[in-house]
KEFI-68945 format. One line per field, with one value per residue (C-alpha): x, y, z; residue number from 1; residue in three letters. Coordinates in steps of 0.25 Angstrom, whole numbers. Example, Ala and Ser with C-alpha at 12.3 -4.5 7.8 and 13.67 -1.06 7.14 Angstrom:
2
x = (49,55)
y = (-18,-4)
z = (31,29)
i = (1,2)
aa = (ALA,SER)
//
This chain:
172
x = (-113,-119,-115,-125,-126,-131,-137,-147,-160,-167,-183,-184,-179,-190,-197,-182,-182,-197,-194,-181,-188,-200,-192,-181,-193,-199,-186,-183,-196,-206,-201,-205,-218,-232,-233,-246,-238,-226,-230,-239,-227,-215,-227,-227,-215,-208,-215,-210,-217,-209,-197,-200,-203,-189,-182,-187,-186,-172,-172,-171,-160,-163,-151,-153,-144,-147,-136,-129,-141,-149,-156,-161,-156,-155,-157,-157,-165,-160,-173,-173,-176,-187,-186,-194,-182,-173,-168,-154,-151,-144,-151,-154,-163,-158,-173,-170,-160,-159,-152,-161,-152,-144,-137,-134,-122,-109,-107,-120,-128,-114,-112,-128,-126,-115,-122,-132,-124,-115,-128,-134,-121,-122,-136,-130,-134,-126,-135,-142,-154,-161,-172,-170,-179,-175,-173,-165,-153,-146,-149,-146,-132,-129,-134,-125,-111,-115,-115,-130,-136,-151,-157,-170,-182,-192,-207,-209,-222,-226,-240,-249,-233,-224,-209,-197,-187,-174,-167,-152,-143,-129,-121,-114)
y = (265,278,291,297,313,317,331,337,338,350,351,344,331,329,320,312,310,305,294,291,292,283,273,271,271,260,253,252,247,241,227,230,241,240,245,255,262,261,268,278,283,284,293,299,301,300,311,322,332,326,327,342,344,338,344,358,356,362,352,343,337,327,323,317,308,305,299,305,308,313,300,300,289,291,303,307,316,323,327,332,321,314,301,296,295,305,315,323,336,335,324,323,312,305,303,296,290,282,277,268,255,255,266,259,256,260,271,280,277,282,295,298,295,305,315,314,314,327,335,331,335,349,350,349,334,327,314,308,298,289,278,266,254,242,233,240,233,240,255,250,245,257,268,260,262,276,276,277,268,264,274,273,266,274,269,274,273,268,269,261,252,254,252,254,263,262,276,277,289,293,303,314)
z = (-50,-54,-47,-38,-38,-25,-22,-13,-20,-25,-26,-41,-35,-27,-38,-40,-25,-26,-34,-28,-14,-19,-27,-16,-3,-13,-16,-2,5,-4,0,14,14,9,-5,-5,10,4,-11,-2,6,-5,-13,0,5,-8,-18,-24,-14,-1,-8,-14,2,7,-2,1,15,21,32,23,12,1,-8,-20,-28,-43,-55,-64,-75,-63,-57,-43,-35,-20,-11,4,13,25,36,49,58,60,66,77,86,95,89,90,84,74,65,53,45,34,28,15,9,-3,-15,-26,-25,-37,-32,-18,-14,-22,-11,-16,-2,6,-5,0,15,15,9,19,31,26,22,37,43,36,41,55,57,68,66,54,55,46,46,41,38,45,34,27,29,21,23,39,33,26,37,47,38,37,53,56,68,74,83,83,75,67,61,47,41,27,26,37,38,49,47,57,53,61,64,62,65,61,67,59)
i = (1,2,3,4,5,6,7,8,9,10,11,12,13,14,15,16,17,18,19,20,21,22,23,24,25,26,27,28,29,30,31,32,33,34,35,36,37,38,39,40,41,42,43,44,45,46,47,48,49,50,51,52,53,54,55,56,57,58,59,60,61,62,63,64,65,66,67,68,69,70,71,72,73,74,75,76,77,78,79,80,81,82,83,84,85,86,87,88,89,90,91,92,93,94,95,96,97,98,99,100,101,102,103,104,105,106,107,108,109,110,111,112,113,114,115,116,117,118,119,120,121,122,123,124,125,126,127,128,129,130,131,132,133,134,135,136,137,138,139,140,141,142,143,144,145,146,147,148,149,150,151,152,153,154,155,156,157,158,159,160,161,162,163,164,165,166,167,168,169,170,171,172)
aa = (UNK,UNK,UNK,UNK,UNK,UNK,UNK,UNK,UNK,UNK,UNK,UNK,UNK,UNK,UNK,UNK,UNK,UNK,UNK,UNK,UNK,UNK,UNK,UNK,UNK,UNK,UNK,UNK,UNK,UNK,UNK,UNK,UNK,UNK,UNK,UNK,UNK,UNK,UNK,UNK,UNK,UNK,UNK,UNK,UNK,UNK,UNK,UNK,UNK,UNK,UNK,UNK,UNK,UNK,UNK,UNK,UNK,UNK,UNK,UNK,UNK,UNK,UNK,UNK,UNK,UNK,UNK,UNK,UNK,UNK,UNK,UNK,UNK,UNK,UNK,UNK,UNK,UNK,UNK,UNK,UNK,UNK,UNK,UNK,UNK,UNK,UNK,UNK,UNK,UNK,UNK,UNK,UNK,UNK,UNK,UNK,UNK,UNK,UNK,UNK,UNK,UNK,UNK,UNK,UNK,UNK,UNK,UNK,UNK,UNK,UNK,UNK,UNK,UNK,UNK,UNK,UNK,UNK,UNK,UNK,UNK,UNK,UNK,UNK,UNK,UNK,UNK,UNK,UNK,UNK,UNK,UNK,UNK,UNK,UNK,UNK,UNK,UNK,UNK,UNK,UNK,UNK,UNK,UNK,UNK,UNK,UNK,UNK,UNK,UNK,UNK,UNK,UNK,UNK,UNK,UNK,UNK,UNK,UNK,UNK,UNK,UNK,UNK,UNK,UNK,UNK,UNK,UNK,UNK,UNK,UNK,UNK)
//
């Protein structure tokens, strides 16, 4: 398997992260969301401005993994909370986090979680949360060998559609 170079991204990748952002929202969800909601929010929430935004934003952290010649391929983003569910201090979100498929598995989704937790712990994070889609089987699996469990339940919005979002935390 190809090597994945991860390093925090800088204001130029903010169309790399579009794409990748779009492609994997995309990848994940079209089986499941209607297509005119679900296009609507990855232009949304996925375009070049959002990310310039994040990435700009001190409160927040997007690391960004790309091949050897320079291909992005995953990334994830660090935000202050903002989960409909009780809140400690000392958390952090886990936003986003993706790796397009071929680069899943092989040890490259462990190398990102890592990342992750050591840069919420050097923001002073004691706890990490995330949402995840229920049927996501296998994102569930791999938040809960990374030590994450259910705390709450969330709704996330594409367009007119409601979807349930479980709410998992991990201590650190």
């Amino acid at each position: 398997m190809t090597p994945i170079r991860w390093r925090r991204a800088e204001p130029g990748d903010a169309r790399a992260l579009a794409i990748l952002g779009g492609a994997t929202f995309l990848a994940s969800f079209a089986h499941d969301h209607p297509g005119d909601a679900l296009v609507e929010h990855i232009r949304s929430a996925h375009s070049e401005d959002y990310y310039r935004a994040a990435i700009a934003d001190p409160a927040q952290w997007l690391l960004l993994g790309e091949t050897p010649l320079g291909a992005p391929v995953g990334y994830a983003m660090l935000t202050p909370p903002d989960l409909a569910v009780p809140l400690e201090a000392g958390d952090i979100e886990l936003k986003r986090i993706y790796l397009l498929s071929g680069w899943q598995g092989g040890g490259n989704g462990g190398d990102l979680m890592r990342h992750v937790m050591a840069q919420a712990r050097s923001r002073g994070a004691r706890r990490l949360l995330l949402a995840v889609y229920p049927q996501n089987e296998g994102a569930r699996r791999f938040y809960a060998r990374h030590g994450f469990e259910q705390i709450g339940r969330v709704i996330f919005m594409v367009g007119a559609t409601s979807f349930e979002d479980l709410v998992y935390a991990c201590a650190l």
